[in-house]
VEXDRENRO-86588 format. One record per residue (C-alpha): residue in one letter; y, z, x. Coordinates in Angstrom, 3 decimals. Example, Ala and Ser with C-alpha at 12.3 -4.5 7.8 and 13.67 -1.06 7.14 Angstrom:
2
R aa       yy       zz       xx
R  A   -4.500    7.800   12.300
R  S   -1.060    7.140   13.670
! end
This chain:
495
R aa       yy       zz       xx
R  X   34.484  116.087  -48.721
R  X   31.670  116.114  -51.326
R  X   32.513  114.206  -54.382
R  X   31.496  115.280  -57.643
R  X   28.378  113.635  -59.413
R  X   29.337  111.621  -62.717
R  X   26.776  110.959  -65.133
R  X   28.114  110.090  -68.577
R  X   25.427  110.044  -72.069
R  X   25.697  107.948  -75.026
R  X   24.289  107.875  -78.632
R  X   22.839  104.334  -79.141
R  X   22.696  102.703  -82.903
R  X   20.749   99.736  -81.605
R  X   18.322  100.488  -78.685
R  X   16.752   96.958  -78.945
R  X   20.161   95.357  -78.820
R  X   20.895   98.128  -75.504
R  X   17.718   97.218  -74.016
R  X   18.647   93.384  -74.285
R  X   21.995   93.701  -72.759
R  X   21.402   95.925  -69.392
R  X   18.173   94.070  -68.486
R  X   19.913   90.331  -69.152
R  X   20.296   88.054  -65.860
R  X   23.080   86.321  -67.715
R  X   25.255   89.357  -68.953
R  X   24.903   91.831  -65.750
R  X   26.821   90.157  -62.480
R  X   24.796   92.285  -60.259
R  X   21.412   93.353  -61.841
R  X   19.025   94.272  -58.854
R  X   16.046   95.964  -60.363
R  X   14.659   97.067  -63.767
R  X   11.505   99.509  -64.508
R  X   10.181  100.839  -67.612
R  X    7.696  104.099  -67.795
R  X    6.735  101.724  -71.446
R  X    7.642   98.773  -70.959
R  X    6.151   97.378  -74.597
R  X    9.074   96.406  -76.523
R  X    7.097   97.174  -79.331
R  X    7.049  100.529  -78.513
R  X   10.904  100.365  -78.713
R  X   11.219   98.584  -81.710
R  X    8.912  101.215  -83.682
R  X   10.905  103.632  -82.202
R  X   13.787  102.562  -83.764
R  X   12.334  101.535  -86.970
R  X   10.809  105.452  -87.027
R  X   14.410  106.700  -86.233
R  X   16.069  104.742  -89.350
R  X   13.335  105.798  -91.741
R  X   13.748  109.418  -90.638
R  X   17.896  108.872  -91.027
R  X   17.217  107.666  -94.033
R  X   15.171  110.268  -95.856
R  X   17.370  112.347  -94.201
R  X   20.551  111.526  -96.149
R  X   22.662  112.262  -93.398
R  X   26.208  110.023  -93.254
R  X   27.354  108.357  -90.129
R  X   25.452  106.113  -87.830
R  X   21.605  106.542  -86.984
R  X   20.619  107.572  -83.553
R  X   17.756  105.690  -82.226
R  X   18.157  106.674  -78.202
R  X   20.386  107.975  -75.875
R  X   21.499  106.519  -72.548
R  X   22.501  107.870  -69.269
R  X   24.299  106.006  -67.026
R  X   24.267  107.726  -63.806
R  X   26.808  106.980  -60.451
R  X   25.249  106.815  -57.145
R  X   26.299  106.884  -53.833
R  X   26.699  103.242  -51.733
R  X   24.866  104.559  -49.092
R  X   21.575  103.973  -51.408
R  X   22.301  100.614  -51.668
R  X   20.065   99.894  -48.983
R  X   16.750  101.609  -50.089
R  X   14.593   99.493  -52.030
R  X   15.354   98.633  -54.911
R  X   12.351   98.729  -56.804
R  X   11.468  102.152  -55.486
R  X   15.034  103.687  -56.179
R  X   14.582  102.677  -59.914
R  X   11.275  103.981  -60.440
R  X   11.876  107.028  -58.594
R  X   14.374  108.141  -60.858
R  X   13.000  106.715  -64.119
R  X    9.635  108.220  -63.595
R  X   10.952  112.028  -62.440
R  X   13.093  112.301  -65.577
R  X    9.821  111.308  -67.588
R  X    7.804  114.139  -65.641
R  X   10.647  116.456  -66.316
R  X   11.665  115.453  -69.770
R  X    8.143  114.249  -71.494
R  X    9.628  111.024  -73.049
R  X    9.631  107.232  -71.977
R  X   12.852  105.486  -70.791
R  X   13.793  102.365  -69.482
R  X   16.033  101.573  -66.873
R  X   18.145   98.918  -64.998
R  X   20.032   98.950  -61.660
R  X   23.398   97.620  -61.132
R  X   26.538   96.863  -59.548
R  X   29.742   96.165  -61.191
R  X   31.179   93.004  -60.316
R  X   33.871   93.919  -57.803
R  X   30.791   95.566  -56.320
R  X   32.724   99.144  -56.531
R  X   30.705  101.009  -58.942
R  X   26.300  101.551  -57.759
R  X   24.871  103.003  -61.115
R  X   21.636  103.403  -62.963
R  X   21.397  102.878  -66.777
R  X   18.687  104.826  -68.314
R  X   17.763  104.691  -71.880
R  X   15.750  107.619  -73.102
R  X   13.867  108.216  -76.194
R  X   13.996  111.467  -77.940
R  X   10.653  111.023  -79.271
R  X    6.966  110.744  -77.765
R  X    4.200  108.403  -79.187
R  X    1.568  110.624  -80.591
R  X   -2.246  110.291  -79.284
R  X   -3.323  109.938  -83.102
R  X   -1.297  108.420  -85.928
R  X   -0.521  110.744  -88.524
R  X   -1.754  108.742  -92.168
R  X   -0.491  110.180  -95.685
R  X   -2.361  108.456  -98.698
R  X   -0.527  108.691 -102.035
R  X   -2.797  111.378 -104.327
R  X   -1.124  109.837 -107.513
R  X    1.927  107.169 -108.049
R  X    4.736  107.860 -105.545
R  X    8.465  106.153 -106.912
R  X   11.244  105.479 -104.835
R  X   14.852  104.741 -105.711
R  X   16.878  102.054 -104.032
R  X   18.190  104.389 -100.775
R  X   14.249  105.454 -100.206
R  X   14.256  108.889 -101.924
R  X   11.273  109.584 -103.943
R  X   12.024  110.918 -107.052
R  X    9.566  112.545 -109.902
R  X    8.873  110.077 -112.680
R  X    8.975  105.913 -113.226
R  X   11.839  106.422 -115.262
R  X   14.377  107.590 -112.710
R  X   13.960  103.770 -111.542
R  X   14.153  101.715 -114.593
R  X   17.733   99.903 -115.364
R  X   18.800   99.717 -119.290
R  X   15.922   97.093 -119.729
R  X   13.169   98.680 -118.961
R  X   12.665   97.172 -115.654
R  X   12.294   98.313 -112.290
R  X   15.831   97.951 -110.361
R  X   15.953   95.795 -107.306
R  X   15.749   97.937 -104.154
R  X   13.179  100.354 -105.876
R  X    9.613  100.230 -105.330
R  X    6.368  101.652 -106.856
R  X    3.596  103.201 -104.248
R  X    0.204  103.146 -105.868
R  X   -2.209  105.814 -105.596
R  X   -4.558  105.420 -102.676
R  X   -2.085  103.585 -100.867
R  X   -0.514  104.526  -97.491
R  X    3.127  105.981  -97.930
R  X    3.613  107.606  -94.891
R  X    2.332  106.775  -91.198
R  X    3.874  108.787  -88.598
R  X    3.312  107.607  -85.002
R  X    6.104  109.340  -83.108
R  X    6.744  113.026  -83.080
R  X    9.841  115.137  -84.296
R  X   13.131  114.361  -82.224
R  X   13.395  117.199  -79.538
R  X   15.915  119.308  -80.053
R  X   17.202  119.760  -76.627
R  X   18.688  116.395  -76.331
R  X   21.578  116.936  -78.658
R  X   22.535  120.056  -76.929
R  X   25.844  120.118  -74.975
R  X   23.577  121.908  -72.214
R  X   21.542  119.263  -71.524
R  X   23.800  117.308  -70.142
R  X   25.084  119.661  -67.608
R  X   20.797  120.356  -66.393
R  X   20.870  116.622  -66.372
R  X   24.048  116.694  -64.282
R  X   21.618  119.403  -61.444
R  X   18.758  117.491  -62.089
R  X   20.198  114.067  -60.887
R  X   22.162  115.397  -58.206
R  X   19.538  117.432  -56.576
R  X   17.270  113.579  -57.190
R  X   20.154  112.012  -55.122
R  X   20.727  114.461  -52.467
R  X   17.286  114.485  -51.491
R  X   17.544  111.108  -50.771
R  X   20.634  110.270  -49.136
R  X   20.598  109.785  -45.188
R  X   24.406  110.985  -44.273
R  X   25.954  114.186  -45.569
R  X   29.264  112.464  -46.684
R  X   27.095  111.313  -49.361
R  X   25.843  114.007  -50.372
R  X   27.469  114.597  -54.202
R  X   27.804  118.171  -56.353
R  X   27.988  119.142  -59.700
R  X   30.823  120.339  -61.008
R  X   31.182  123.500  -61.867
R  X   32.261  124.276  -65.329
R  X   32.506  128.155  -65.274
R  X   35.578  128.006  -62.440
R  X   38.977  128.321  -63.115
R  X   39.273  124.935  -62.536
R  X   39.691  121.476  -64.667
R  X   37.696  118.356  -64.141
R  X   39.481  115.138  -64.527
R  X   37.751  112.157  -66.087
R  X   36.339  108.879  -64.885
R  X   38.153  105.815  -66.557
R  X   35.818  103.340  -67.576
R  X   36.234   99.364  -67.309
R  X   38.934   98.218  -70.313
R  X   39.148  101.628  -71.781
R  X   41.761  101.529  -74.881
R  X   42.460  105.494  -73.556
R  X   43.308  104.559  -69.592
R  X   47.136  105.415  -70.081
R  X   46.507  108.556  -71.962
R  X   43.641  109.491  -69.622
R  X   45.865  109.092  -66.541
R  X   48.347  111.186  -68.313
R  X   46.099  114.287  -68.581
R  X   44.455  114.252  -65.454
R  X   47.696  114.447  -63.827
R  X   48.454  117.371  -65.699
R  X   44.878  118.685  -65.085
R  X   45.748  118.239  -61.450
R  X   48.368  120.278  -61.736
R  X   46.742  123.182  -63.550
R  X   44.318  123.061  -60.100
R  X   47.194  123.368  -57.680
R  X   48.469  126.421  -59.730
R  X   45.044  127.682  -59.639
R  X   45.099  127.094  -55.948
R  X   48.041  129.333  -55.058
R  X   47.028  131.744  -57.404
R  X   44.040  132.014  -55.353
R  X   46.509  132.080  -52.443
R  X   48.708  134.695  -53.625
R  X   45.527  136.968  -54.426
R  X   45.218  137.275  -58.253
R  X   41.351  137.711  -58.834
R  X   39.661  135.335  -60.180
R  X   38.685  136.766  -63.171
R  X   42.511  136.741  -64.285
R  X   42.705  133.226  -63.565
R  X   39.625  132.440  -65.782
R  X   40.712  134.871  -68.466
R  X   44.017  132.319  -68.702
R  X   41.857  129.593  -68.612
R  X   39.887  130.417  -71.191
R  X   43.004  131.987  -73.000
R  X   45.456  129.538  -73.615
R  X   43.440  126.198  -73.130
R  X   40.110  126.860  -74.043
R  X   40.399  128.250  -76.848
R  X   43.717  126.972  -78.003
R  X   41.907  123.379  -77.458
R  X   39.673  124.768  -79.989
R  X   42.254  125.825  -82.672
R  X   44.142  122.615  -82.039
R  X   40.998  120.460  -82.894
R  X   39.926  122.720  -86.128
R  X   43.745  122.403  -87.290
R  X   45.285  118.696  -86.460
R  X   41.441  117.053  -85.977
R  X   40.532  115.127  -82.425
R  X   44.395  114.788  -80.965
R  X   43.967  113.888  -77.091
R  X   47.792  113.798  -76.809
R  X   48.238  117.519  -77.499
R  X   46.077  118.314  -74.677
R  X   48.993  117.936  -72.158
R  X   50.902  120.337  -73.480
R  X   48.472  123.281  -74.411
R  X   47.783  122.906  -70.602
R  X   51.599  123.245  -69.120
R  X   51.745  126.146  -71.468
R  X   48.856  127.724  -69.413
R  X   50.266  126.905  -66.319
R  X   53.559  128.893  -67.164
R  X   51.422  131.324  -68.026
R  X   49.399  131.349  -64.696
R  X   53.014  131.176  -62.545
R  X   53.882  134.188  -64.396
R  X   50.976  136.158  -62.880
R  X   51.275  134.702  -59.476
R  X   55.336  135.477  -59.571
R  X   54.436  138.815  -60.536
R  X   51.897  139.340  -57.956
R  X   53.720  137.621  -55.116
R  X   56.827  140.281  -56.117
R  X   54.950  142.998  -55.806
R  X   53.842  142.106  -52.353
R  X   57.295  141.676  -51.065
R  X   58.044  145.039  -52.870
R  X   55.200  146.965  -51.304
R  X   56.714  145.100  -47.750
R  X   59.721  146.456  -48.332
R  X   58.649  149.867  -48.938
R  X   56.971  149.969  -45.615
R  X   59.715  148.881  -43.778
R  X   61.674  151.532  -45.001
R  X   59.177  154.265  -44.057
R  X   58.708  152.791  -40.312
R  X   62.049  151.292  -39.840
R  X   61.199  151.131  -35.961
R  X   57.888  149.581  -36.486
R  X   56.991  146.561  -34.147
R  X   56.834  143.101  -35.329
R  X   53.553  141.448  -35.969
R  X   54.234  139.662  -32.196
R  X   54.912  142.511  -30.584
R  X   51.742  143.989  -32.539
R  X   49.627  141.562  -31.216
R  X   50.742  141.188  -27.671
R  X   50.109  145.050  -27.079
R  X   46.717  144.787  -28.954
R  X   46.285  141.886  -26.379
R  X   47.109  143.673  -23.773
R  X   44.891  146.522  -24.751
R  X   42.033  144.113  -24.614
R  X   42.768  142.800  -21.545
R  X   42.551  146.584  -20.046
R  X   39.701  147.110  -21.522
R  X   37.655  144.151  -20.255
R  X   38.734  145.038  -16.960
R  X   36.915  148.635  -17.128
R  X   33.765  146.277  -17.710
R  X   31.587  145.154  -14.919
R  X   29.179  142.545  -15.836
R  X   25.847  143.048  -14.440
R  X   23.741  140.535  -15.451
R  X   23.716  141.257  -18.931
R  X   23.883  138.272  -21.142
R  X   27.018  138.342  -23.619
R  X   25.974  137.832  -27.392
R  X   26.565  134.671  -28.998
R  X   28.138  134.002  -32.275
R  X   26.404  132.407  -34.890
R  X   27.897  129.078  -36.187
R  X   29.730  130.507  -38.767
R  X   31.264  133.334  -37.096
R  X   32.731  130.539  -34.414
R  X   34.382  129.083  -36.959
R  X   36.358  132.427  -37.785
R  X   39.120  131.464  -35.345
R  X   39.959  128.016  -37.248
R  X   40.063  129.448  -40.926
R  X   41.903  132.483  -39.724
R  X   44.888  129.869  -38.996
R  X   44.339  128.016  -42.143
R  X   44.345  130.760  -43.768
R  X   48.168  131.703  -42.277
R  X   48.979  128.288  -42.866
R  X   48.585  128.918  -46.555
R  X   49.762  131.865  -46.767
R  X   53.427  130.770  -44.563
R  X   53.103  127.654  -46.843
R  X   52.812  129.871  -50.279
R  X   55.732  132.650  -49.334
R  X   57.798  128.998  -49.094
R  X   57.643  128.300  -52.167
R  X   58.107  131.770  -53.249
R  X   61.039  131.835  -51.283
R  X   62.307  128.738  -52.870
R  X   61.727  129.558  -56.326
R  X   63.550  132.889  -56.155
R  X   66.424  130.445  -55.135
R  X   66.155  128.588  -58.226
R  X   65.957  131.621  -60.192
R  X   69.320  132.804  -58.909
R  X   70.535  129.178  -59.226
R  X   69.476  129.047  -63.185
R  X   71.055  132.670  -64.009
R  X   74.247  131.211  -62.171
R  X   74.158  128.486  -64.127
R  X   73.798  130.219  -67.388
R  X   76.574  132.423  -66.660
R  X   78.924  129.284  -66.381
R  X   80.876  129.031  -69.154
R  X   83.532  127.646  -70.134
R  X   85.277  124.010  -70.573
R  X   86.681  124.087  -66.905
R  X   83.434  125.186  -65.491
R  X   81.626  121.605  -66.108
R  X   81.774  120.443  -62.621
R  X   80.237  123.829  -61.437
R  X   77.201  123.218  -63.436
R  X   76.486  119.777  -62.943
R  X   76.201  120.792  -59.253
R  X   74.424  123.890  -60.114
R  X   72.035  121.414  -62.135
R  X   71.840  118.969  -58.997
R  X   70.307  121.766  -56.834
R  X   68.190  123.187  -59.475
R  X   66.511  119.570  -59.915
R  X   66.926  119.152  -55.697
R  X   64.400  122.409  -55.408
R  X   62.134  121.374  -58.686
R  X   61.304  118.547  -56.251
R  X   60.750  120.071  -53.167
R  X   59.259  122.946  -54.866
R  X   56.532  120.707  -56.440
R  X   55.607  118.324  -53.115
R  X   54.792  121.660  -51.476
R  X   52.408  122.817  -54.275
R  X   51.172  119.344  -53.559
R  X   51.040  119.853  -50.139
R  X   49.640  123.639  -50.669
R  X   46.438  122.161  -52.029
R  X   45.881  119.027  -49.690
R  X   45.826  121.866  -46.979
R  X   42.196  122.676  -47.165
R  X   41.472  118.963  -48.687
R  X   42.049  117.607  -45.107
R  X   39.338  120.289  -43.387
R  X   37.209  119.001  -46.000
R  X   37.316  121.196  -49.290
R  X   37.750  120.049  -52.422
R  X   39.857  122.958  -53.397
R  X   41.346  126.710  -52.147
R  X   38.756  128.179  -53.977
R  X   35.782  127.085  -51.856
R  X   37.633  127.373  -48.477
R  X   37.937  131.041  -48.801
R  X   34.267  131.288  -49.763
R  X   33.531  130.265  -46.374
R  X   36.560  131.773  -44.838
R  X   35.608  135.442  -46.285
R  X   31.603  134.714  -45.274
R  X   33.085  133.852  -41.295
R  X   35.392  136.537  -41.730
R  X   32.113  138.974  -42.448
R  X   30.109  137.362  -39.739
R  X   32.904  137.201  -36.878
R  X   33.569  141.273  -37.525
R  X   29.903  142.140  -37.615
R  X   29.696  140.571  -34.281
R  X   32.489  142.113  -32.781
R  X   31.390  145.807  -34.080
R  X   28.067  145.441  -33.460
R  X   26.612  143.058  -31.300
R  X   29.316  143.477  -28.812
R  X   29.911  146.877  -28.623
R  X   26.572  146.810  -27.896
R  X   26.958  144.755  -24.962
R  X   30.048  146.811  -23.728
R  X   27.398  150.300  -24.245
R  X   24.908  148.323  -22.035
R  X   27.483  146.782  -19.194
R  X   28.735  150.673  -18.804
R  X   25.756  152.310  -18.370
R  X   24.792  149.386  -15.705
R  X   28.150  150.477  -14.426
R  X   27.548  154.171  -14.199
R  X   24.048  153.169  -12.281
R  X   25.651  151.589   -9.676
R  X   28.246  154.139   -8.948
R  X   25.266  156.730   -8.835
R  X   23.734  154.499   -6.419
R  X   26.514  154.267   -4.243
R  X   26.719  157.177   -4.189
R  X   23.235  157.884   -3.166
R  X   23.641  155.514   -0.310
R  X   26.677  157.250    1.067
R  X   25.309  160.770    1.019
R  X   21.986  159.417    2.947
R  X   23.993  157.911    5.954
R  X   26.370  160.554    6.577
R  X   23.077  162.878    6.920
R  X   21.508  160.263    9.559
R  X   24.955  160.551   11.791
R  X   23.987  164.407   11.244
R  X   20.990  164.025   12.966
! end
């Protein structure tokens, strides 16, 4: 099963510092390799003088950005390329992509678990010419660097100029730019996700075994993606707590799938009650991680609803059709007569030499999702099945009343809680259905399964009734020709 690239970015408030700690012998356990497309350290420590002296001016609170890093996961199986090359290939394709200089350091964690590249970026490039400002008359600055108009605006009571001010004659240089304007793109929330394609396409190119082979993943599904925990994070018992509940919102999405609502519903809800109610909750109460939990169970009540509705209609629509063809055949006895038919007709066909089609590779594999497929559908009218029990048990229960009726209900309440539990191991099990032929969720098994489906009927209707068309007029050519034969013998004995 492919598993889902992770590449996480960071704002960094002290590149130097950054630069110090991922390329240090003594502080990484496993450092293999490090490569810099500008490997000056000057270069990095202008950089980050130009970025504090832009903040400044700027008059922006909060912390000043001087890079970013990327810290991107690899696969074990590149382990065993060389080192050196591995870290230069990447560092030097995100320069020809991106247009700025980074510098990067391979690594292991220490339990050897985690393979990863750290890559610090700058969002700036060196210009070719430095760009020299000369003061035209005197230039005053107060004591945060903001130039103001006249001498006075830095004089205390005395008279005197106020520590942290400064005078900037004229003729003198006040401004020397040697890096260009941050690029924009880098605090976008897209960038992250074309970073996300671009290293995963960089990786999959050069892995040798599909299994690791690694995919992005994809944000616009109906689906939620559960986050890494990182090494001592403060959040790892909260984080736990919402990817289980993220997990859970998949496995309804899953038999929603199943039970055939369209996608687009499913998305809608998605985008409904947690997108946008994530949203609202964060403009109202501020960053609250532990409200996430239960925006989402609200949206998977709401997602039941629709599959509870759809799954009644079905049986409804059943029903219905049963009651118009009340001596209709069962789906076995449907299928042994269509076998049977088969079987007749094959025997009306005489192969002649003829070569039978083949199926393409995806059209073979018709056969195996077609039973998958029944599996989770006989899996999914289970649990329907099971939670129409429930319901019945949960009206019964609220119709029992009464002080003498307290025994009835805490049994009522035993089976109620009985079927929660069975109920929810067979959502469980609903989803690791397709996980053990290798898909990461329903949704991409019935991609394929619908494409086979498509391929496996356009052979049957075409390419083979072809070959039947071809095997019967070979068929009707040899009767002709026995015929032939026949009627020239009998005028022989004539003679």
């Amino acid at each position: 099963m492919p598993r889902h690239s992770f590449i996480q970015m960071t704002k960094l408030h002290n590149v130097m510092g950054r630069i110090d700690y991922i390329t240090s012998t003594v502080k990484q356990e496993n450092l293999y390799a490090i490569y810099a497309t500008q490997p000056l350290r000057t270069f990095w420590k202008d950089l980050a003088k130009c970025n504090r002296e832009e903040f400044a001016k700027s008059g922006t609170i909060g912390k000043c950005i001087e890079a970013r890093e990327l810290i991107i996961a690899l696969p074990e199986g590149l382990y065993h390329y060389e080192h050196d090359y591995l870290i230069k290939h990447f560092a030097t394709d995100f320069k020809k992509k991106y247009g700025v200089d980074c510098y990067a350091a391979l690594h292991h964690n220490k339990r050897k678990t985690n393979f990863h590249i750290h890559l610090i970026f700058a969002e700036r490039t060196k210009l070719d010419k430095p760009v020299v400002k000369v003061a035209s008359r005197n230039m005053f600055y107060d004591e945060n660097g903001k130039h103001v108009r006249t001498k006075k605006e830095i004089l205390d009571e005395s008279g005197n100029i106020r520590n942290g001010c400064k005078i900037i004659r004229k003729g003198e240089v006040y401004e020397k730019k040697e890096f260009s304007v941050k690029d924009d793109r880098f605090k976008r929330d897209s960038f992250l996700d074309e970073a996300k394609v671009f290293f995963t396409n960089e990786i999959n190119q050069l892995v040798l075994h599909e299994e690791d082979k690694l995919k992005v993943f994809d944000k616009n599904s109906p689906y939620l993606a559960t986050k890494k925990i990182g090494k001592n994070n403060p959040m790892e018992e909260q984080i736990k707590a919402d990817n289980e509940v993220r997990q859970e919102w998949n496995r309804t999405v899953d038999r929603a799938i199943v039970s055939g609502a369209p996608e687009e519903d499913i998305s809608r809800i998605k985008k409904k009650e947690i997108t946008e109610k994530v949203r609202d909750s964060i403009d109202l109460y501020g960053d609250r991680p532990d409200l996430l939990a239960s925006i989402i169970k609200l949206a998977i009540a709401v997602l039941e609803l629709l599959i509870n509705r759809i799954m009644l209609a079905a049986v409804g629509m059943a029903e219905r059709v049963i009651d118009v063809m009340p001596g209709a055949n069962t789906s076995e006895e449907t299928d042994k007569q269509s076998y049977d038919k088969k079987q007749k007709t094959k025997a009306k066909v005489i192969v002649t030499g003829v070569p039978h089609p083949k199926m393409s590779p995806l059209a073979s594999k018709y056969v195996q999702f077609k039973n998958i497929y029944k599996e989770l559908q006989r899996q999914n009218e289970a649990i329907f099945n099971l939670e129409r029990n429930r319901g019945n048990l949960e009206i019964e229960l609220s119709d029992c009343n009464g002080v003498f009726k307290s025994g009835k209900r805490t049994e009522l309440q035993k089976q109620i809680d009985e079927l929660d539990l069975i109920i929810n191991n067979m959502k469980r099990q609903l989803s690791s259905i397709v996980k053990e032929y290798g898909y990461d969720n329903v949704r991409e098994f019935y991609s394929d399964y619908y494409a086979s489906k498509g391929e496996y009927e356009k052979y049957n209707i075409r390419e083979v009734e072809k070959w039947k068309k071809k095997n019967e007029k070979s068929e009707d050519r040899s009767s002709i020709d026995k015929k032939v034969y026949y009627n020239q013998s009998i005028r022989g004995k004539k003679r």
